[in-house]
Every structure is written in C-alpha cells, then in structure tokens.
mmCIF file as gemmi writes it, N, C-alpha and C atoms, coordinates in Angstrom:
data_model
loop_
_atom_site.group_PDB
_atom_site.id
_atom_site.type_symbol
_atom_site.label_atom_id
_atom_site.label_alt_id
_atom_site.label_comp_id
_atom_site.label_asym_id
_atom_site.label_entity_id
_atom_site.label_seq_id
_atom_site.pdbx_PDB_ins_code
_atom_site.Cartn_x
_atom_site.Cartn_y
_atom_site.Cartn_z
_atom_site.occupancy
_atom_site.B_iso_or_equiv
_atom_site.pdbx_formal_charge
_atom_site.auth_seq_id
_atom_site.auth_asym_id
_atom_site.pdbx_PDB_model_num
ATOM 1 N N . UNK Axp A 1 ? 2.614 -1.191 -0.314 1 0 ? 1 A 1
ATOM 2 C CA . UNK Axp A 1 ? 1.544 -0.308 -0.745 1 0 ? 1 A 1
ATOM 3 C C . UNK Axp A 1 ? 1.893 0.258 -2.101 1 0 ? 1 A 1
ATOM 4 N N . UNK Axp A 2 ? 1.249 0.171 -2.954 1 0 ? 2 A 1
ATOM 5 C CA . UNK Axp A 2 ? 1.263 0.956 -4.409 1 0 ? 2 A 1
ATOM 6 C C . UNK Axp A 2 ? 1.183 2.73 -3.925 1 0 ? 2 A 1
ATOM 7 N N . UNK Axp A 3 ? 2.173 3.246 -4.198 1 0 ? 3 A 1
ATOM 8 C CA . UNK Axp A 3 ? 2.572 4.406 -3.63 1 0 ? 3 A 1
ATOM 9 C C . UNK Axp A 3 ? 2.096 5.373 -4.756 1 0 ? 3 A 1
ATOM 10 N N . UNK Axp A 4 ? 1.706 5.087 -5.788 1 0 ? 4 A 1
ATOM 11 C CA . UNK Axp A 4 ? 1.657 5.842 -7.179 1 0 ? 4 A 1
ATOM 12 C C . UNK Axp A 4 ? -0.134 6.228 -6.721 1 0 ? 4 A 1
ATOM 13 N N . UNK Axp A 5 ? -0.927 5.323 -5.971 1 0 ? 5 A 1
ATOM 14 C CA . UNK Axp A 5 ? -2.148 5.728 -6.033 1 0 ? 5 A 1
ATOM 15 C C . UNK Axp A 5 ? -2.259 6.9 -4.99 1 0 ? 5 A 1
ATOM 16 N N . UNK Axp A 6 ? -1.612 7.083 -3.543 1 0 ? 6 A 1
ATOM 17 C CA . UNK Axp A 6 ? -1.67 8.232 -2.636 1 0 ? 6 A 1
ATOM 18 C C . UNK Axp A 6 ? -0.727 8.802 -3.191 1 0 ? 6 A 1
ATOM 19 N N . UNK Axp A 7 ? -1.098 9.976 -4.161 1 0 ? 7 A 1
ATOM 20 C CA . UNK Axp A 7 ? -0.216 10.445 -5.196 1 0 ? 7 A 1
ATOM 21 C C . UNK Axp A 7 ? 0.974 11.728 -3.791 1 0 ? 7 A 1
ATOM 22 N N . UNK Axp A 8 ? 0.36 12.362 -2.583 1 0 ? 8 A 1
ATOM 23 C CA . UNK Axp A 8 ? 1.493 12.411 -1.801 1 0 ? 8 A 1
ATOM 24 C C . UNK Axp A 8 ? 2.464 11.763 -1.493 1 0 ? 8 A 1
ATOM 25 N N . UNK Axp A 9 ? 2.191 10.014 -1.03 1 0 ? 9 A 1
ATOM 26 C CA . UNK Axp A 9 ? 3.529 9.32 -0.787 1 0 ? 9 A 1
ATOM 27 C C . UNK Axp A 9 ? 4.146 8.83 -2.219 1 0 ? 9 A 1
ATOM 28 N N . UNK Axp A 10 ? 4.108 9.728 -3.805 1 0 ? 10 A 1
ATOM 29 C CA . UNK Axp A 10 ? 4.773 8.981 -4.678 1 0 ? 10 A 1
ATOM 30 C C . UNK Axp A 10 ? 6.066 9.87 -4.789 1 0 ? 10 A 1
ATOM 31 N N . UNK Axp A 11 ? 6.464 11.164 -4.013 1 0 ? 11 A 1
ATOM 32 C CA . UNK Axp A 11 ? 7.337 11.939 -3.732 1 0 ? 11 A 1
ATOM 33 C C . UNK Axp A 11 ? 7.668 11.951 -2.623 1 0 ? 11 A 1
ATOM 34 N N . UNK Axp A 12 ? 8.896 12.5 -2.172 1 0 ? 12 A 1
ATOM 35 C CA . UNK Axp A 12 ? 9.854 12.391 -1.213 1 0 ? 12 A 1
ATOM 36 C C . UNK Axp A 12 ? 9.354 13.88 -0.773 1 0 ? 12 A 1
ATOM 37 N N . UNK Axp A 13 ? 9.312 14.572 -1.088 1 0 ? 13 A 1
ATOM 38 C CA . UNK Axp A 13 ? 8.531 15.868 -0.749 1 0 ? 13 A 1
ATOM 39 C C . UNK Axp A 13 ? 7.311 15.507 0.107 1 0 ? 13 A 1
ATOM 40 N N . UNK Axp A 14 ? 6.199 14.978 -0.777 1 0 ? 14 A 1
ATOM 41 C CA . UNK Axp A 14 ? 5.26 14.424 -0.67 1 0 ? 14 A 1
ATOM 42 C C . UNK Axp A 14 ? 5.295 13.309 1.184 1 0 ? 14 A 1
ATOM 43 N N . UNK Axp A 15 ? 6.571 12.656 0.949 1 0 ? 15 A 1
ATOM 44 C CA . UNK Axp A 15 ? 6.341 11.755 2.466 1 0 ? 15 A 1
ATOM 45 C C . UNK Axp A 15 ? 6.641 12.422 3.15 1 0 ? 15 A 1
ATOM 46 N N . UNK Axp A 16 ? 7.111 13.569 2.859 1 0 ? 16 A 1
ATOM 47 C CA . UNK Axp A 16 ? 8.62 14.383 4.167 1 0 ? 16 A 1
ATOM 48 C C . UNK Axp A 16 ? 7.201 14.985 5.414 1 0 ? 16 A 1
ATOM 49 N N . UNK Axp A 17 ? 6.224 15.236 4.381 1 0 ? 17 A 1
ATOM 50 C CA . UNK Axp A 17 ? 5.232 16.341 4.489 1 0 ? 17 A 1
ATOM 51 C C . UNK Axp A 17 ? 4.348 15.394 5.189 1 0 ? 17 A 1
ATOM 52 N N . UNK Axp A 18 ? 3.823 14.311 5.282 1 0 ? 18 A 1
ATOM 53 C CA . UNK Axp A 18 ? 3.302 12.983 5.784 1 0 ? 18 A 1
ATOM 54 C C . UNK Axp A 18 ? 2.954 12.784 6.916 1 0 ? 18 A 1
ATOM 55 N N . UNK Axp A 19 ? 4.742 12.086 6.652 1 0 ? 19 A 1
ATOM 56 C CA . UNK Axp A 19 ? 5.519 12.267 8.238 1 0 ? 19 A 1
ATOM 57 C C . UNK Axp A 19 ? 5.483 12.991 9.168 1 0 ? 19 A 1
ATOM 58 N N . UNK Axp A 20 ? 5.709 14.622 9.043 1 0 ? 20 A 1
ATOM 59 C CA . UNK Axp A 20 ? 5.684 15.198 9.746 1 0 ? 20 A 1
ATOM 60 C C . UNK Axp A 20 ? 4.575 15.345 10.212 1 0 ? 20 A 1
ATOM 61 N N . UNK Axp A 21 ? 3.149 15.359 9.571 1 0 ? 21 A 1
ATOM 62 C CA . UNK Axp A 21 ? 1.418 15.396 9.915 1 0 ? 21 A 1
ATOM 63 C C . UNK Axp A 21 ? 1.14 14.245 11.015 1 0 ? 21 A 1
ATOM 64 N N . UNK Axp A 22 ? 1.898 12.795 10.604 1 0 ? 22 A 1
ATOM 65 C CA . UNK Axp A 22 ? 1.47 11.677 11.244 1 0 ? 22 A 1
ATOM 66 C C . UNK Axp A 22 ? 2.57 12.465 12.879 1 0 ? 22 A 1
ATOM 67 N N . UNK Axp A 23 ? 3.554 12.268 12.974 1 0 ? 23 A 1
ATOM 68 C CA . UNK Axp A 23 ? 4.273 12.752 13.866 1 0 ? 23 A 1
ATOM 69 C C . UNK Axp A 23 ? 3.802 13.687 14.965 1 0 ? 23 A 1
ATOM 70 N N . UNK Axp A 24 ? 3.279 15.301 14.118 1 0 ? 24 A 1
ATOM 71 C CA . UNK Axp A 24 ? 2.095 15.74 14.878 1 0 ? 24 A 1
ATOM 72 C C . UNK Axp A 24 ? 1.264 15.142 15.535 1 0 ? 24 A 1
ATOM 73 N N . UNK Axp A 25 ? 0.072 14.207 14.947 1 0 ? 25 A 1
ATOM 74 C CA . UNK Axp A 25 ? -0.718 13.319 15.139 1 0 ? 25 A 1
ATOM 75 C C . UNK Axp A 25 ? -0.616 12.476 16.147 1 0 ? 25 A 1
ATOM 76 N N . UNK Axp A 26 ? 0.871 12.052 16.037 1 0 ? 26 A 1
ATOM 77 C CA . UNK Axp A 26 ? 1.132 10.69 17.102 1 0 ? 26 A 1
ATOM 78 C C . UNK Axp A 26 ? 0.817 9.778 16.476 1 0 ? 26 A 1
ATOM 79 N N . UNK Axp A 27 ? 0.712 9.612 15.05 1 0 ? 27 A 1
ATOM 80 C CA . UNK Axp A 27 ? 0.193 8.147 14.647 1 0 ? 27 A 1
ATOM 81 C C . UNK Axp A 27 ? 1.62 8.117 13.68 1 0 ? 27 A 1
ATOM 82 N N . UNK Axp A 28 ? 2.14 6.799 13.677 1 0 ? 28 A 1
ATOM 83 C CA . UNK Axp A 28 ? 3.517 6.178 13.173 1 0 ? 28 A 1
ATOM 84 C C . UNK Axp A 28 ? 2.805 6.013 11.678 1 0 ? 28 A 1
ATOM 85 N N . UNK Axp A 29 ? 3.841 6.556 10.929 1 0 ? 29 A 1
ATOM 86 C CA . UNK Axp A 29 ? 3.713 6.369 9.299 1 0 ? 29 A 1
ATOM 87 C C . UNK Axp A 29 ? 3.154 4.96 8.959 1 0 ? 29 A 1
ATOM 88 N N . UNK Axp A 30 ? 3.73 4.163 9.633 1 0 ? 30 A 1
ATOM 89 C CA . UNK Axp A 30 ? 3.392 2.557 9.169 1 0 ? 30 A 1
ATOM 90 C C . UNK Axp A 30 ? 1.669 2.443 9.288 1 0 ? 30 A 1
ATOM 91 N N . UNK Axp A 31 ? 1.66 2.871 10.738 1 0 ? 31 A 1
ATOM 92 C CA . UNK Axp A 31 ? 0.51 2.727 10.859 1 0 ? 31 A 1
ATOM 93 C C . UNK Axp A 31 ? -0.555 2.987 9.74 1 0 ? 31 A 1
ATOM 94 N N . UNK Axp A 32 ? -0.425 4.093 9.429 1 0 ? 32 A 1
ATOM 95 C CA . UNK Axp A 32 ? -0.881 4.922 8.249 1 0 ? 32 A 1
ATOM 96 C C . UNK Axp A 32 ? -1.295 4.407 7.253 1 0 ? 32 A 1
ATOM 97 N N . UNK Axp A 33 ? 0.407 3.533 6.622 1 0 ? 33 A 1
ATOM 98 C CA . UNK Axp A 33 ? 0.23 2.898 5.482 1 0 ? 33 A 1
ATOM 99 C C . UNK Axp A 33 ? -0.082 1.486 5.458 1 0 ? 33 A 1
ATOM 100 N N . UNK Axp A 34 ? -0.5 1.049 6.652 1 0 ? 34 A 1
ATOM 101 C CA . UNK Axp A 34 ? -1.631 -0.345 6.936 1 0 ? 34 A 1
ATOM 102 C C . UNK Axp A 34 ? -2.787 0.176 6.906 1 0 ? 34 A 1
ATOM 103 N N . UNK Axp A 35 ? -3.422 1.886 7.194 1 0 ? 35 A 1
ATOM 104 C CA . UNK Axp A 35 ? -4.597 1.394 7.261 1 0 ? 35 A 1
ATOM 105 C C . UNK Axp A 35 ? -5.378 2.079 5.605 1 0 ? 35 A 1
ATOM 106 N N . UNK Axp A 36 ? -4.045 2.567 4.836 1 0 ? 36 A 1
ATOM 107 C CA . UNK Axp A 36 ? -4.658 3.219 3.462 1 0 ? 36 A 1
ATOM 108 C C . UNK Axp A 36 ? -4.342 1.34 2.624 1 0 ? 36 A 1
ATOM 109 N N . UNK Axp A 37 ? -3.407 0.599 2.816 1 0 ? 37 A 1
ATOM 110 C CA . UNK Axp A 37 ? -3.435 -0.991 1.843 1 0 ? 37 A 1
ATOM 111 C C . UNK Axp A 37 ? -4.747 -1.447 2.464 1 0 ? 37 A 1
ATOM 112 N N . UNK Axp A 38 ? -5.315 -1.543 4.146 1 0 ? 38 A 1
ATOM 113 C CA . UNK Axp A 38 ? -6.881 -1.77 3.641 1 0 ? 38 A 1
ATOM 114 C C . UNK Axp A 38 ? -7.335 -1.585 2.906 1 0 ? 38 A 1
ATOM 115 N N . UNK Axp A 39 ? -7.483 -0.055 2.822 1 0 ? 39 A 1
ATOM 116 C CA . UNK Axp A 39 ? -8.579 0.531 1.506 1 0 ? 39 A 1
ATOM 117 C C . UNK Axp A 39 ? -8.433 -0.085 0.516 1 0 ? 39 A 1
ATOM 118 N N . UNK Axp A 40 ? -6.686 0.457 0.03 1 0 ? 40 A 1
ATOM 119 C CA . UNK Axp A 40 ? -6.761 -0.417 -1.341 1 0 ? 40 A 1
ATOM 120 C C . UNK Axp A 40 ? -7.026 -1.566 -1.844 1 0 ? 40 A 1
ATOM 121 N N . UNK Axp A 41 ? -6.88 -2.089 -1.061 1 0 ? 41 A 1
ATOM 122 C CA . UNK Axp A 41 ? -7.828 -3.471 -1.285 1 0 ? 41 A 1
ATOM 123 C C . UNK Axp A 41 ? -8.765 -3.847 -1.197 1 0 ? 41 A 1
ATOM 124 N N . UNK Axp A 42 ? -9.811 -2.579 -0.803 1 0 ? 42 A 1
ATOM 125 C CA . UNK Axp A 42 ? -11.073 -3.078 -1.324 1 0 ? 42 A 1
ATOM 126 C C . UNK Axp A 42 ? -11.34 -2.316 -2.246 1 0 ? 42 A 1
ATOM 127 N N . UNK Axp A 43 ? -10.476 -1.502 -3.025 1 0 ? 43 A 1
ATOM 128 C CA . UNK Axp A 43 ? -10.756 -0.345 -4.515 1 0 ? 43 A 1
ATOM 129 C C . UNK Axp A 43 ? -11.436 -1.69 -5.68 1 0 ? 43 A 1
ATOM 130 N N . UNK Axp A 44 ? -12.362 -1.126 -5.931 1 0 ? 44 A 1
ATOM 131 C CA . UNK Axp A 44 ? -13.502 -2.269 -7.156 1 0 ? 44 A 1
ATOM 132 C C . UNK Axp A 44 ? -14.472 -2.682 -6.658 1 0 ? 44 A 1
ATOM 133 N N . UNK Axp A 45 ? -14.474 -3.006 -5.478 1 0 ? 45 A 1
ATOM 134 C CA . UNK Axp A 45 ? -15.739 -3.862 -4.549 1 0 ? 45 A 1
ATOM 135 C C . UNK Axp A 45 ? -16.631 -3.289 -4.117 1 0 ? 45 A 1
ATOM 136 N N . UNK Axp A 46 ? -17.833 -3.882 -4.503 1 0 ? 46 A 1
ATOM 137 C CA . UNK Axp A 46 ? -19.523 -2.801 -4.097 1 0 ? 46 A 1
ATOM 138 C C . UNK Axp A 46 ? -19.642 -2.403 -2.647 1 0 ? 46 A 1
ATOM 139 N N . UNK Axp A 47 ? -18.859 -3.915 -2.287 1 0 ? 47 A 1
ATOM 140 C CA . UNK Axp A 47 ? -19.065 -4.227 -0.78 1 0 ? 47 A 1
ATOM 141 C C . UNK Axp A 47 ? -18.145 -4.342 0.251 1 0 ? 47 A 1
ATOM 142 N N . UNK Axp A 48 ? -17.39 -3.47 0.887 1 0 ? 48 A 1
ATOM 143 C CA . UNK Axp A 48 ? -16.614 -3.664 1.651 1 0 ? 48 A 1
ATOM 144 C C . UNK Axp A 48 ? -16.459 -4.545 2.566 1 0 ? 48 A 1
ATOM 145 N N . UNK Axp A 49 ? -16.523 -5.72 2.543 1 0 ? 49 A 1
ATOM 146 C CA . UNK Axp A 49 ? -16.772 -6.242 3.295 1 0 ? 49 A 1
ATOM 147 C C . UNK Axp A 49 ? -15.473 -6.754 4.413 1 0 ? 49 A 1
ATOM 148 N N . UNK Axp A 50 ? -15.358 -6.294 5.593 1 0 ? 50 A 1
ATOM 149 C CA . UNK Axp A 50 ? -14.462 -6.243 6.538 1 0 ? 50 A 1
ATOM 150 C C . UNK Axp A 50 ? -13.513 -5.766 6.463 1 0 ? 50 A 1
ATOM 151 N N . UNK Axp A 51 ? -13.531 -3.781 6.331 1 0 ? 51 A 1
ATOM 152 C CA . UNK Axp A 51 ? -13.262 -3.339 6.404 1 0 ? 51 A 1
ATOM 153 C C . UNK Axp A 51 ? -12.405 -2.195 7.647 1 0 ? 51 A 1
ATOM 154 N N . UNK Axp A 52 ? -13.842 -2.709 7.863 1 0 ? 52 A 1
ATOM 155 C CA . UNK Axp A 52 ? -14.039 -1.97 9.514 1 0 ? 52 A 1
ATOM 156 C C . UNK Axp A 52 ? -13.454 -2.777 10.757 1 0 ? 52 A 1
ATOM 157 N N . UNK Axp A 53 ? -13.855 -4.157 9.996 1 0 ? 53 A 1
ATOM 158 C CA . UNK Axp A 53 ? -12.949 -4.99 11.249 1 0 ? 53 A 1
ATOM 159 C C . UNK Axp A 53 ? -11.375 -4.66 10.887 1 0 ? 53 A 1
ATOM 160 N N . UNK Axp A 54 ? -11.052 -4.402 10.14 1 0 ? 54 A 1
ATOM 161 C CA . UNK Axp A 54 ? -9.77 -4.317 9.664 1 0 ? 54 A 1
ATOM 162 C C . UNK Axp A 54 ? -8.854 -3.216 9.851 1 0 ? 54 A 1
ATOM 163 N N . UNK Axp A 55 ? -10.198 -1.86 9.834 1 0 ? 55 A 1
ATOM 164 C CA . UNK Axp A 55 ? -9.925 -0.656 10.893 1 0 ? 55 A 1
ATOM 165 C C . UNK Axp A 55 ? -9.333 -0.931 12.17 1 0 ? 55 A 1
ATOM 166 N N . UNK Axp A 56 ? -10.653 -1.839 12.907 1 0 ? 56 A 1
ATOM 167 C CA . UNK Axp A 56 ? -10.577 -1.72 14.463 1 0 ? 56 A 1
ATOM 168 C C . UNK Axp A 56 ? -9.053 -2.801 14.682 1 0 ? 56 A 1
ATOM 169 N N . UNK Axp A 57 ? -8.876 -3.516 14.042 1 0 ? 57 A 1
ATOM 170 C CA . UNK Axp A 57 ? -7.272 -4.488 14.166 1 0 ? 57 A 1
ATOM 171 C C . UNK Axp A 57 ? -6.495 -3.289 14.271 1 0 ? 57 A 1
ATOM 172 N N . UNK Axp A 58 ? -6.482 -2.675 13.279 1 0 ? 58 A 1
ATOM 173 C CA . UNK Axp A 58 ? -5.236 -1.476 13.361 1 0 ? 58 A 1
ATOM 174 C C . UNK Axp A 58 ? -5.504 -0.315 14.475 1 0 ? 58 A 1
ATOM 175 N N . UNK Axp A 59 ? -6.299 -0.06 14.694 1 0 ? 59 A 1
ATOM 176 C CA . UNK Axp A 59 ? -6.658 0.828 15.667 1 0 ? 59 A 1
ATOM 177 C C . UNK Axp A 59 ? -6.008 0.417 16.895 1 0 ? 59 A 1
ATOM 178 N N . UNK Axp A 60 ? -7.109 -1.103 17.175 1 0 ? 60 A 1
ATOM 179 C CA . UNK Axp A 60 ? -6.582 -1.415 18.183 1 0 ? 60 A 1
ATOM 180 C C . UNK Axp A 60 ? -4.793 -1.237 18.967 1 0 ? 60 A 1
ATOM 181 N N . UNK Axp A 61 ? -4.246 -1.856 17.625 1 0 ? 61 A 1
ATOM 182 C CA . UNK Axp A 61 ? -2.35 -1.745 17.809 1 0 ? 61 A 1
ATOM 183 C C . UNK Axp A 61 ? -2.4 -0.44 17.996 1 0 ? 61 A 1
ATOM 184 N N . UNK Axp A 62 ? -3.1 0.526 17.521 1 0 ? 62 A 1
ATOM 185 C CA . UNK Axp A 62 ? -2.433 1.846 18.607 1 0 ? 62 A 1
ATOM 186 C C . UNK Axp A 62 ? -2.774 1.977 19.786 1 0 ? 62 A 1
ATOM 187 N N . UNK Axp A 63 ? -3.501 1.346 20.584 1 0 ? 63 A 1
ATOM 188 C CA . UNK Axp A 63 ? -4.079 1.705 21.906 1 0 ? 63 A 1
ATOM 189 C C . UNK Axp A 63 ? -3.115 0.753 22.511 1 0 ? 63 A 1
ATOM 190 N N . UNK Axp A 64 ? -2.735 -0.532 22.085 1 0 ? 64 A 1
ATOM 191 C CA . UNK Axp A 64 ? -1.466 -1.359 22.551 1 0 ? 64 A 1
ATOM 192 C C . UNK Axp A 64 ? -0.29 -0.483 22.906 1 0 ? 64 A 1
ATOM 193 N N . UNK Axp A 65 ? -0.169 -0.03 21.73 1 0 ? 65 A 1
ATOM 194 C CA . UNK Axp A 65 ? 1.643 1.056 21.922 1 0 ? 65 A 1
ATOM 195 C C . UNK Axp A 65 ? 1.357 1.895 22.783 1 0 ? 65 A 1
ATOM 196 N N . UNK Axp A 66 ? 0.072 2.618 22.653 1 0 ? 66 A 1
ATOM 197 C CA . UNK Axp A 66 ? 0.141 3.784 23.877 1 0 ? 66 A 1
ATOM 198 C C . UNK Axp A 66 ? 0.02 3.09 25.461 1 0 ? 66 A 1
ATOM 199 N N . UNK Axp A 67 ? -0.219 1.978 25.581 1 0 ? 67 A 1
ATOM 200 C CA . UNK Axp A 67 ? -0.495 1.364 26.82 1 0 ? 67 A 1
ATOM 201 C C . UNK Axp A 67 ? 0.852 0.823 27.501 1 0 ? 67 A 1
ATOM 202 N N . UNK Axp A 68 ? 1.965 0.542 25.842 1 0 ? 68 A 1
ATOM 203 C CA . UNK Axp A 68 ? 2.984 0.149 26.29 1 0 ? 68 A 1
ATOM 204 C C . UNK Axp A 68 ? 4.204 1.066 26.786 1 0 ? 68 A 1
C-alpha cells in the first residue's frame, strides 16, 4: 500500500494510533490495509467498477476468522 496517501499510516505515531482503533474494532490491521489498496486502486476512475465485490471478498474473510 502507498502509505504516503493515508497520511495516518505514513507515521509510526500515526499506525500506533490505527492499530489500536482496528484492535478496539476487532478488525486486524491487514485487513484494513486490503480494504483501503482497493480503493486505491480505483483513485482516477469515473467508474468503480468492482469495488464492492472486492469489499464483500474482504468482508467475507472476516466472517471466516470469526467462524474459525
């Protein structure tokens, strides 16, 4: 992930602070930063196109872990 664009994860401050939100959350940092490189990859495009499926992939893997 280009870390310079979620200008929080371009500091160590910045992830410490993250982490601890996702942690709260229950959602694993990784997770996180699979579902913000979606986005970025569709930054320019009129049309998102499969996006959402790309949501529900990642989503899904959390309902896996919690099942596991």
């Amino acid at each position: 992930m280009a870390r310079s664009v979620v200008v929080l994860l371009n500091s160590e401050e910045g992830r410490k602070l993250v982490k601890q939100r996702c942690r709260e959350a229950g959602i694993r940092m990784a997770d996180l930063e699979e579902l913000i490189d979606a986005e970025l990859q569709q930054l320019g495009k009129k049309r998102k196109a499969g996006l959402w499926e790309e949501f529900d992939r990642i989503f899904d893997g959390f309902d896996e872990e919690g099942a596991a």
